[in-house]
PAMAR-443948 format. One record per atom (N, C-alpha, C, O): residue number from 1; residue in one letter; chain; atom name; y, z, x. Coordinates in steps of 0.02 Angstrom, whole numbers. Last residue first. Layout:
N
+-----+---------+--------+-------+--------+--------+--------+
: num : residuo : cadena : atomo :      Y :      Z :      X :
+-----+---------+--------+-------+--------+--------+--------+
: NUM :       a :      A :    CA :      Y :      Z :      X :
...
+-----+---------+--------+-------+--------+--------+--------+
***
This chain:
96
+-----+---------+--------+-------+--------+--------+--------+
: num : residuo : cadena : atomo :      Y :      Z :      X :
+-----+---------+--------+-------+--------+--------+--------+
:  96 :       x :      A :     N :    763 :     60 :  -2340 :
:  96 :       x :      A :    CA :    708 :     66 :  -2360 :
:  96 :       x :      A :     C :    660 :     47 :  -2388 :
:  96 :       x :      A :     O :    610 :     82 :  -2392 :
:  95 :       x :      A :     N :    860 :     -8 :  -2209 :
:  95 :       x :      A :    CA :    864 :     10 :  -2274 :
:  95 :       x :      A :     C :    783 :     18 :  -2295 :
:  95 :       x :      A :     O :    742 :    -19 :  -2266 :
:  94 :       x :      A :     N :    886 :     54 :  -2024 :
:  94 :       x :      A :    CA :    900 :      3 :  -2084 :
:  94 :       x :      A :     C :    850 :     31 :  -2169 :
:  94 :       x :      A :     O :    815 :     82 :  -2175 :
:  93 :       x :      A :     N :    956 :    130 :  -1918 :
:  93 :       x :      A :    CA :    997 :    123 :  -1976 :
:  93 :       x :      A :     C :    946 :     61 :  -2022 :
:  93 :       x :      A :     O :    980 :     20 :  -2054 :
:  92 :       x :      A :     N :    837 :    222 :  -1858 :
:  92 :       x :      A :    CA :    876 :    165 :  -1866 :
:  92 :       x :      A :     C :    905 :    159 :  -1928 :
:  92 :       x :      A :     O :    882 :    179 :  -1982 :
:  91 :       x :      A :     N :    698 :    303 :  -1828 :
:  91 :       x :      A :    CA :    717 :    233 :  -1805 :
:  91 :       x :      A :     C :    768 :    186 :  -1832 :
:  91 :       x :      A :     O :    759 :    125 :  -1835 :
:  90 :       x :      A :     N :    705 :    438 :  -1824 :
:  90 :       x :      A :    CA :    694 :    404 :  -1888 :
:  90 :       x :      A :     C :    708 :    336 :  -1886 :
:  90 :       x :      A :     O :    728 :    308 :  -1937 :
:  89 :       x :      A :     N :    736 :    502 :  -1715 :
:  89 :       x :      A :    CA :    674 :    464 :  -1710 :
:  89 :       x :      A :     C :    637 :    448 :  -1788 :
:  89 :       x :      A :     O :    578 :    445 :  -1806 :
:  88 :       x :      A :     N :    838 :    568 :  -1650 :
:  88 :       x :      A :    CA :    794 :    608 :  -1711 :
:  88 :       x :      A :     C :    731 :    559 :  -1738 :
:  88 :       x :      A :     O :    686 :    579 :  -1775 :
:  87 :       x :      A :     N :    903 :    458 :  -1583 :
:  87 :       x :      A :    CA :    880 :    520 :  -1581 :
:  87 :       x :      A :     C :    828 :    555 :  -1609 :
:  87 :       x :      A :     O :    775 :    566 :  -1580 :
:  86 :       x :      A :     N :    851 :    294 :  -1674 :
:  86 :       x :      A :    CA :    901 :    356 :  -1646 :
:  86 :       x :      A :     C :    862 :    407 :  -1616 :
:  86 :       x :      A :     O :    801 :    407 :  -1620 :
:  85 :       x :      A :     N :    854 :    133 :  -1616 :
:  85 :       x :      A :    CA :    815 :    179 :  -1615 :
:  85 :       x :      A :     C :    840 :    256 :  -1608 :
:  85 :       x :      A :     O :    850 :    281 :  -1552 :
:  84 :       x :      A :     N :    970 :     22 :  -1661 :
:  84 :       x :      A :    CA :    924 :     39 :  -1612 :
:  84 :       x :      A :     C :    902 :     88 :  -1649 :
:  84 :       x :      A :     O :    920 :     95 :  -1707 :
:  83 :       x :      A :     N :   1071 :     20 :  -1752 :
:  83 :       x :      A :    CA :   1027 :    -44 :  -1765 :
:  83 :       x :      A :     C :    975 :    -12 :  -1731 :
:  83 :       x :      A :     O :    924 :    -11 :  -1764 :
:  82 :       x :      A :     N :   1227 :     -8 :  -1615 :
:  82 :       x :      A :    CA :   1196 :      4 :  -1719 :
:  82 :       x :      A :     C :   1140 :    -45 :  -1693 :
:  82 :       x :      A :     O :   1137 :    -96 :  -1658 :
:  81 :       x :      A :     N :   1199 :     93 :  -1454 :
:  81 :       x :      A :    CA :   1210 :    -13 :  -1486 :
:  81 :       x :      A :     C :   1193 :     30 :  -1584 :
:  81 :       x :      A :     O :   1160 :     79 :  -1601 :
:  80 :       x :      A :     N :   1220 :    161 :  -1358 :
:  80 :       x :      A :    CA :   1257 :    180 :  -1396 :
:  80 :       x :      A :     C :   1234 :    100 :  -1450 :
:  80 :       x :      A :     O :   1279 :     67 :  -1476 :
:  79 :       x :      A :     N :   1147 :    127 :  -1250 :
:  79 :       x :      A :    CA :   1114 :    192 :  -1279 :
:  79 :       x :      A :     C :   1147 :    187 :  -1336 :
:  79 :       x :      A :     O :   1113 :    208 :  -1383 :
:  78 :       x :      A :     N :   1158 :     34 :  -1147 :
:  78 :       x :      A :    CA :   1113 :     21 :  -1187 :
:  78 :       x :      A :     C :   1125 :     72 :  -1249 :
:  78 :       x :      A :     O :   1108 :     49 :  -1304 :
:  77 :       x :      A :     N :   1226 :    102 :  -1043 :
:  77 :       x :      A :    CA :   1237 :     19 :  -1034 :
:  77 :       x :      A :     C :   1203 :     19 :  -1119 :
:  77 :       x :      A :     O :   1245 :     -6 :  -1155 :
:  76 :       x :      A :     N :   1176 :    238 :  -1018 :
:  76 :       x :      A :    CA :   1263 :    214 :  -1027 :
:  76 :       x :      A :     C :   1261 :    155 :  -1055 :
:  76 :       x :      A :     O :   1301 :    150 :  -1102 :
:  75 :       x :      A :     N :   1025 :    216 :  -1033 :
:  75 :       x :      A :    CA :   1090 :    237 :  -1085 :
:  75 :       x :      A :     C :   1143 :    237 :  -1083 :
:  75 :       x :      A :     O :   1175 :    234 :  -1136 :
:  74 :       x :      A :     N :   1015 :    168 :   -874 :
:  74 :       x :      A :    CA :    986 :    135 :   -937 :
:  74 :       x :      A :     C :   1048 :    165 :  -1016 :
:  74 :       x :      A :     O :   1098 :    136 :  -1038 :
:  73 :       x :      A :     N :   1080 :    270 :   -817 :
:  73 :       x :      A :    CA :   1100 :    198 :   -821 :
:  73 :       x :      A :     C :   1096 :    169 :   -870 :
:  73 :       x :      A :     O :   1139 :    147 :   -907 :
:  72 :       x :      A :     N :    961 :    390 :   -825 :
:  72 :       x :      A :    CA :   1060 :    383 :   -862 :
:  72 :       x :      A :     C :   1090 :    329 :   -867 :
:  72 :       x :      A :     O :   1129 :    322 :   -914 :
:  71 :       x :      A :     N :    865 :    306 :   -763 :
:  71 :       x :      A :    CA :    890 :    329 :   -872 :
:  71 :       x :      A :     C :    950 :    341 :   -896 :
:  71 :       x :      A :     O :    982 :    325 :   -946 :
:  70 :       x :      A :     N :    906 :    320 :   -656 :
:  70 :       x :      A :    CA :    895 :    241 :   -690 :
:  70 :       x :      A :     C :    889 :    248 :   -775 :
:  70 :       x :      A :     O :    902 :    212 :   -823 :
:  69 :       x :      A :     N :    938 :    441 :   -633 :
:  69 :       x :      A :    CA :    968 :    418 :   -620 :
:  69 :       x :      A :     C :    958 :    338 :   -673 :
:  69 :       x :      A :     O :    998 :    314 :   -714 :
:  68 :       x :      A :     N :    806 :    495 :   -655 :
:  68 :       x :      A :    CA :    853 :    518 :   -693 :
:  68 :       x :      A :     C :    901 :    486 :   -699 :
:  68 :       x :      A :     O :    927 :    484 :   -755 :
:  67 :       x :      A :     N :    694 :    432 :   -542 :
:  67 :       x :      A :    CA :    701 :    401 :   -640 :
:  67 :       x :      A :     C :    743 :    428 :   -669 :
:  67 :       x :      A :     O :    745 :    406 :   -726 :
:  66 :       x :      A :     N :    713 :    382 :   -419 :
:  66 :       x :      A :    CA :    762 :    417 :   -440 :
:  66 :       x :      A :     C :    747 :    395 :   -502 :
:  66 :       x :      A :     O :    775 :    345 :   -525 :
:  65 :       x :      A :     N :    553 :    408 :   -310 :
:  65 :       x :      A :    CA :    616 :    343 :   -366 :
:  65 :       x :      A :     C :    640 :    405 :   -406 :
:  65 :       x :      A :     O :    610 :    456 :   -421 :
:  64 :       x :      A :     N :    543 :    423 :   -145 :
:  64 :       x :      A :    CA :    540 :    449 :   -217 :
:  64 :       x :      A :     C :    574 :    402 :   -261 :
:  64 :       x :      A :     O :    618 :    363 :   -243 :
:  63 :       x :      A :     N :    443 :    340 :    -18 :
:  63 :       x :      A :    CA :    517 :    373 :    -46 :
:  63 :       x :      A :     C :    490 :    400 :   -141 :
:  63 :       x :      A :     O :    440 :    393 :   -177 :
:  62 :       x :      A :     N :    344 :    450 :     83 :
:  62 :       x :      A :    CA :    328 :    394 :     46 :
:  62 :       x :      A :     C :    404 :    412 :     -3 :
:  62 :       x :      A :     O :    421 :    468 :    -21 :
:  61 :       x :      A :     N :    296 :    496 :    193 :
:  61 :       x :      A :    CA :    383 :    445 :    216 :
:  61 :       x :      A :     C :    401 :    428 :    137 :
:  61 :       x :      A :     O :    454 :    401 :    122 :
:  60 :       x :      A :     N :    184 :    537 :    221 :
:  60 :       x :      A :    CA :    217 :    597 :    196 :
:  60 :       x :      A :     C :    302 :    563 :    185 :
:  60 :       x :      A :     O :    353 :    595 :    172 :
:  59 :       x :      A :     N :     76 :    457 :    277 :
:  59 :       x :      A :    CA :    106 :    510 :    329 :
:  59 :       x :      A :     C :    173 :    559 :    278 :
:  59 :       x :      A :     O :    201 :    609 :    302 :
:  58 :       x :      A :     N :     22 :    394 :    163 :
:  58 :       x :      A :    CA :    -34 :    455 :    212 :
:  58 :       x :      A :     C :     32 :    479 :    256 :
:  58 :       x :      A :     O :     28 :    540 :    267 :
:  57 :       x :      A :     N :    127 :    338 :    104 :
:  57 :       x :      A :    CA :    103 :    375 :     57 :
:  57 :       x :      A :     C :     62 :    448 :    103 :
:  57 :       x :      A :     O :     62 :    509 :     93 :
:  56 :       x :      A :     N :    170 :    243 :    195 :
:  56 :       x :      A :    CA :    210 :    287 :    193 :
:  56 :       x :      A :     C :    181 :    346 :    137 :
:  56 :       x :      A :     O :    216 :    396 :    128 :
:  55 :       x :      A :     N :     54 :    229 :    355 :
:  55 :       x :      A :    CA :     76 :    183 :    284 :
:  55 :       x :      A :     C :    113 :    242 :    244 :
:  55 :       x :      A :     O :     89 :    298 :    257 :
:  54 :       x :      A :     N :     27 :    219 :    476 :
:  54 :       x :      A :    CA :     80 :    191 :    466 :
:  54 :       x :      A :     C :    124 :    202 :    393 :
:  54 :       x :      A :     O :    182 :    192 :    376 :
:  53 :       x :      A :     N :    -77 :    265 :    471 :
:  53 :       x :      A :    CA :    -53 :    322 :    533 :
:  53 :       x :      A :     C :     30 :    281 :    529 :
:  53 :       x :      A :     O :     79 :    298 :    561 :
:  52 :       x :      A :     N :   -163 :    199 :    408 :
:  52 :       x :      A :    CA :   -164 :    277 :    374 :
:  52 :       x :      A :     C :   -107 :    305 :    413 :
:  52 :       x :      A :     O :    -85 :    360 :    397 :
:  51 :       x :      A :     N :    -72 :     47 :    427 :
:  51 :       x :      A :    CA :   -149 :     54 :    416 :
:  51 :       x :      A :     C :   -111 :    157 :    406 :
:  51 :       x :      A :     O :    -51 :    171 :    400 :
:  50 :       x :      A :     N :    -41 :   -128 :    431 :
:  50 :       x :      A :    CA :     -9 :    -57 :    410 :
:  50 :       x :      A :     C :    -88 :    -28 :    415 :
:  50 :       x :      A :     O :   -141 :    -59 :    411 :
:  49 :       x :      A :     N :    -52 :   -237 :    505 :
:  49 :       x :      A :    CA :     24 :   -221 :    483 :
:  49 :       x :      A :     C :     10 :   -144 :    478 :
:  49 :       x :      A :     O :     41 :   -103 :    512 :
:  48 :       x :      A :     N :   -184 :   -245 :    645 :
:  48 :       x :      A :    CA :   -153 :   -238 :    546 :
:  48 :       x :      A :     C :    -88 :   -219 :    556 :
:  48 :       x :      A :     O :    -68 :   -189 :    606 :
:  47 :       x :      A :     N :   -268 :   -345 :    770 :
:  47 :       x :      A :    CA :   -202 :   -318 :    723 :
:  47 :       x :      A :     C :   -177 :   -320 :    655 :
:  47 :       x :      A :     O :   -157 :   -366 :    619 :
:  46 :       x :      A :     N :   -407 :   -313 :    821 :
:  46 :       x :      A :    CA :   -389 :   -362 :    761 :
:  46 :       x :      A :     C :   -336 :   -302 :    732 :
:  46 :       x :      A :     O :   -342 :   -251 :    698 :
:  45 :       x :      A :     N :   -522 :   -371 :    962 :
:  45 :       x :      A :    CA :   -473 :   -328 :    938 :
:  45 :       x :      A :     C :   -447 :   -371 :    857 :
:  45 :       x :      A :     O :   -459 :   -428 :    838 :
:  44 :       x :      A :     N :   -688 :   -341 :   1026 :
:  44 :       x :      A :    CA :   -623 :   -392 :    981 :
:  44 :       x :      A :     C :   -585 :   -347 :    977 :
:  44 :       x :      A :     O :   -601 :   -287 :    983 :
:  43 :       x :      A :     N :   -711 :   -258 :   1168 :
:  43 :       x :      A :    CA :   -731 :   -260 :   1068 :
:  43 :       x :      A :     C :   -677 :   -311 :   1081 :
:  43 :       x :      A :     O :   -638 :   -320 :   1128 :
:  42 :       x :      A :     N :   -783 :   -184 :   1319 :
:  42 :       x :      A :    CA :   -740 :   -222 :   1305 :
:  42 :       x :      A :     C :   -758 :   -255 :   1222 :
:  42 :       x :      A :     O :   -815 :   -277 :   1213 :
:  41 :       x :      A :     N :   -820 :     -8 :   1377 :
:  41 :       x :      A :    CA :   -842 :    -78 :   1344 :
:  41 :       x :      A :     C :   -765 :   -119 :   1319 :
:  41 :       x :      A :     O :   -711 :    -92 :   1305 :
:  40 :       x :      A :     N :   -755 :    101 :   1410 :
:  40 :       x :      A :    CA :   -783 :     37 :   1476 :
:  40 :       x :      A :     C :   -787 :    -27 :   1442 :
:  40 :       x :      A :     O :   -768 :    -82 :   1462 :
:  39 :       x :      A :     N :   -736 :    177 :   1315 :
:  39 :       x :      A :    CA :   -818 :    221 :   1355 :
:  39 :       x :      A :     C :   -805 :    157 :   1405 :
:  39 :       x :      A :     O :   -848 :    156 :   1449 :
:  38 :       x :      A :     N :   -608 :    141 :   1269 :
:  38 :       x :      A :    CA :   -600 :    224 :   1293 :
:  38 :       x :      A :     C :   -663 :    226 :   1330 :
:  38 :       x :      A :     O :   -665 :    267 :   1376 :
:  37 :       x :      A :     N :   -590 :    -18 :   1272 :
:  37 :       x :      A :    CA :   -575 :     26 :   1251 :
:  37 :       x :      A :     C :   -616 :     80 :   1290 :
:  37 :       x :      A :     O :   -653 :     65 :   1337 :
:  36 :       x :      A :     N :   -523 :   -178 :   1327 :
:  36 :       x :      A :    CA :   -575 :   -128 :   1336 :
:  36 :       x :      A :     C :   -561 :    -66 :   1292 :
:  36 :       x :      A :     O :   -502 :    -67 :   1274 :
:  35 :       x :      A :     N :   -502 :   -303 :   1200 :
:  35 :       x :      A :    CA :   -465 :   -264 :   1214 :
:  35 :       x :      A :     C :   -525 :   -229 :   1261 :
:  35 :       x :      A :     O :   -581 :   -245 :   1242 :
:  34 :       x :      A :     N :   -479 :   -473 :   1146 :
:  34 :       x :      A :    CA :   -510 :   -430 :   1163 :
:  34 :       x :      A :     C :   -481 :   -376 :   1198 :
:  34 :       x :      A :     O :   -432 :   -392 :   1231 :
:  33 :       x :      A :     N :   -432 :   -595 :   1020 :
:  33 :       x :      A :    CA :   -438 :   -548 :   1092 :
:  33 :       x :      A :     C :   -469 :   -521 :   1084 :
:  33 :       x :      A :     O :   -502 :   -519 :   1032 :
:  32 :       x :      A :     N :   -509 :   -686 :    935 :
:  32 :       x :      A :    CA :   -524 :   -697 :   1015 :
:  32 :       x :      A :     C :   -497 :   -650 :   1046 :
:  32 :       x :      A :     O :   -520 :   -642 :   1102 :
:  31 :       x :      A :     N :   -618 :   -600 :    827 :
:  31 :       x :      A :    CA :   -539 :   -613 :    852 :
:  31 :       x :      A :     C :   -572 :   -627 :    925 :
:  31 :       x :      A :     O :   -620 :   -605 :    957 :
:  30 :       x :      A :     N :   -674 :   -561 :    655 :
:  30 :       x :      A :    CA :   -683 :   -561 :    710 :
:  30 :       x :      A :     C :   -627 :   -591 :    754 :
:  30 :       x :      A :     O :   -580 :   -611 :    719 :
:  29 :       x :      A :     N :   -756 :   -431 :    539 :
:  29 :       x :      A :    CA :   -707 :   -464 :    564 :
:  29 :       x :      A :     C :   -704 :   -484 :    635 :
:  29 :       x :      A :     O :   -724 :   -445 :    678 :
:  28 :       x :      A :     N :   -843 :   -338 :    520 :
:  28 :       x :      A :    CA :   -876 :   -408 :    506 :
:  28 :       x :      A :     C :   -817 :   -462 :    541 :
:  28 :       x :      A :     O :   -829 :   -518 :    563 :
:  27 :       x :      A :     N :   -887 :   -199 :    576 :
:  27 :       x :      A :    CA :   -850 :   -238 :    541 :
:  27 :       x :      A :     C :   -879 :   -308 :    554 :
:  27 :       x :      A :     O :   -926 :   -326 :    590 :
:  26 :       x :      A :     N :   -864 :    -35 :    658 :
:  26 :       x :      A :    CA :   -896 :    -98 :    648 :
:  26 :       x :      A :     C :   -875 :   -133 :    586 :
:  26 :       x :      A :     O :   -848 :    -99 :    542 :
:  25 :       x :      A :     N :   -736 :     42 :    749 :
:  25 :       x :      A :    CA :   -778 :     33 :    687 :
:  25 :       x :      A :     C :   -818 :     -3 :    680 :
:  25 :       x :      A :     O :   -806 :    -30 :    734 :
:  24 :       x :      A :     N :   -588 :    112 :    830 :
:  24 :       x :      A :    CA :   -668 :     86 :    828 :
:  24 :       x :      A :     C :   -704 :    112 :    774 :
:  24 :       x :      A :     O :   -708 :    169 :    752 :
:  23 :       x :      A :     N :   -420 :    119 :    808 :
:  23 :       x :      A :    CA :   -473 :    151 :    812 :
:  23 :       x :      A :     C :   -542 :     86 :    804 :
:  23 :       x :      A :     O :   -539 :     31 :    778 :
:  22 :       x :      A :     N :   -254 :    173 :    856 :
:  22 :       x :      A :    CA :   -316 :    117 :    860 :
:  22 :       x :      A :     C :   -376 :    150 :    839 :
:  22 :       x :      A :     O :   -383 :    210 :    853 :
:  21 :       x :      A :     N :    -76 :    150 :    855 :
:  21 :       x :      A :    CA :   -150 :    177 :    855 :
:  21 :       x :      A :     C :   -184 :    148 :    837 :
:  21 :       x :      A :     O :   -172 :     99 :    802 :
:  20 :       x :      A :     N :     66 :    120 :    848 :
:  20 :       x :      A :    CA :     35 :    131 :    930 :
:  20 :       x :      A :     C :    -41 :    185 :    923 :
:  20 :       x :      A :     O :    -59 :    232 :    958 :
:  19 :       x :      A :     N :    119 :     90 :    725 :
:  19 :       x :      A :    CA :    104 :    158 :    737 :
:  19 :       x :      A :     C :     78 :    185 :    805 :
:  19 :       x :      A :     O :     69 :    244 :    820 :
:  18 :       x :      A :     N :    129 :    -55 :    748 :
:  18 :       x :      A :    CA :    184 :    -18 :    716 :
:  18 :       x :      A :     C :    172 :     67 :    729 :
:  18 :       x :      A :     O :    221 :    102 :    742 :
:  17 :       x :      A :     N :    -10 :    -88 :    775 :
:  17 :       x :      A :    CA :     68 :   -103 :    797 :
:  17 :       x :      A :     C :    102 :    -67 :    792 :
:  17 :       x :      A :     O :    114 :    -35 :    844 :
:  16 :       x :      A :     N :   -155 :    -27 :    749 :
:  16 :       x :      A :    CA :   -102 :    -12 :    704 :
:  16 :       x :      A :     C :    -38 :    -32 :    765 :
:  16 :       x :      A :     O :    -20 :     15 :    801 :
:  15 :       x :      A :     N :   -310 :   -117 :    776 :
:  15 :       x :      A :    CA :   -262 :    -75 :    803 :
:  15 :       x :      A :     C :   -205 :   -104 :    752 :
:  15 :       x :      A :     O :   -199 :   -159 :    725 :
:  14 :       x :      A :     N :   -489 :    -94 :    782 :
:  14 :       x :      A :    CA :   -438 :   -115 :    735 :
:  14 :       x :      A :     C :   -375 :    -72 :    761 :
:  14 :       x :      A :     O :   -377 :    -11 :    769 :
:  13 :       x :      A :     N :   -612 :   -180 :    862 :
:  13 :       x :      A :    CA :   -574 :   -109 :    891 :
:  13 :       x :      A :     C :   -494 :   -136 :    800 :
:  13 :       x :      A :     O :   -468 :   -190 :    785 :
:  12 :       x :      A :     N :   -786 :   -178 :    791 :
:  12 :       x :      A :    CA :   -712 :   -188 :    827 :
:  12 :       x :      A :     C :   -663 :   -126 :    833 :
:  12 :       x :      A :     O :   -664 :    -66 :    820 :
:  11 :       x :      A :     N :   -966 :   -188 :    831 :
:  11 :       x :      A :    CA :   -907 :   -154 :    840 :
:  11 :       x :      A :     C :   -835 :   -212 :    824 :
:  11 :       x :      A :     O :   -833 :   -271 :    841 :
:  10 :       x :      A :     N :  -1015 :   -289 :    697 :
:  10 :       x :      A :    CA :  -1029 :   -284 :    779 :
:  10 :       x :      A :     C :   -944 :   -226 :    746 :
:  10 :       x :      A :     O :   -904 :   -221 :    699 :
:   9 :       x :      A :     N :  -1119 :   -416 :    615 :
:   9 :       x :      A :    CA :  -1081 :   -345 :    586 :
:   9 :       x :      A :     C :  -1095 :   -313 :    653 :
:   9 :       x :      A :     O :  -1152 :   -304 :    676 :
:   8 :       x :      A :     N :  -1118 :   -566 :    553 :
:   8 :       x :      A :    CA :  -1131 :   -531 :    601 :
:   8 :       x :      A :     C :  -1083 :   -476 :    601 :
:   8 :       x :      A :     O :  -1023 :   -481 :    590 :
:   7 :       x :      A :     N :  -1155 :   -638 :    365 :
:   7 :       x :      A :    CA :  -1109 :   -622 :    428 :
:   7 :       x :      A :     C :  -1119 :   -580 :    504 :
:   7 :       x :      A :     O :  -1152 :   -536 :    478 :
:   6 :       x :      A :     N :  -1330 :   -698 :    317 :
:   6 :       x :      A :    CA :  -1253 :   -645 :    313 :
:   6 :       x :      A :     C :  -1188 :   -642 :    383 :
:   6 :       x :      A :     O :  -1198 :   -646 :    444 :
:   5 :       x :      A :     N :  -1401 :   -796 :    352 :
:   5 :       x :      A :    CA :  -1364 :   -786 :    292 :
:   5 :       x :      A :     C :  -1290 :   -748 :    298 :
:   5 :       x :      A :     O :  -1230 :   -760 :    289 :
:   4 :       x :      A :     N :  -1490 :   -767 :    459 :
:   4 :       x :      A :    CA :  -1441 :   -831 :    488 :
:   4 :       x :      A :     C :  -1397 :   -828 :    414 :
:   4 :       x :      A :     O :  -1349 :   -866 :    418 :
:   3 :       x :      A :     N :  -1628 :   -717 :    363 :
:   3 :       x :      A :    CA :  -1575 :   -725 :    439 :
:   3 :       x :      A :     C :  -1529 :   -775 :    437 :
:   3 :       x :      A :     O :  -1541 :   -829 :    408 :
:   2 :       x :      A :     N :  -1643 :   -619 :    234 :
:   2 :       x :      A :    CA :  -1628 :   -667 :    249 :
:   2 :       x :      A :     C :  -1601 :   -688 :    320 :
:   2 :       x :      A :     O :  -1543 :   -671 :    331 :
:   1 :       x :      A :     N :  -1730 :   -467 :    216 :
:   1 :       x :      A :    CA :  -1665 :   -499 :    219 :
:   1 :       x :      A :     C :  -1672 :   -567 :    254 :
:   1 :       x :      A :     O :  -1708 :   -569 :    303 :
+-----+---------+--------+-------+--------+--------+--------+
***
């Protein structure tokens, strides 16, 4: 391998705001703060918006979309037009 090429790959500490959690990793990323963490040692630190302990799919928040609702919409507004696509999926009033 090449020296002085690649990036420097060192502990950080990556902390979740929003969720008041943190965890240690190594990484390439880097930051003037600094944080101590849990054995004494003192890592960069580097704040994410969202991370597993935030994000709404891993903790279970994740909302549902109402598709019955937006189809019934969709066909009140749309469903009845001459010309469209029927039911029975012989596509339509037009001529042969």
């Amino acid at each position: 391998m090449q020296q002085d090429k690649h990036p420097g790959y060192h502990p950080v500490v990556f902390r979740d705001r929003a969720a008041g959690y943190a965890f240690l990793t190594r990484s390439t990323a880097t930051s003037a703060q600094t944080i101590e963490w849990d054995d004494g040692e003192t890592y960069p630190v580097v704040d994410v918006e969202i991370s597993s302990e935030s994000h709404p799919f891993y903790t279970g928040k994740a909302r549902t979309v109402d598709t019955e609702g937006r189809i019934a919409r969709f066909e009140k507004r749309y469903g009845g037009q001459p010309g469209g696509p029927s039911a029975d999926g012989s596509g339509g009033g037009g001529a042969a």
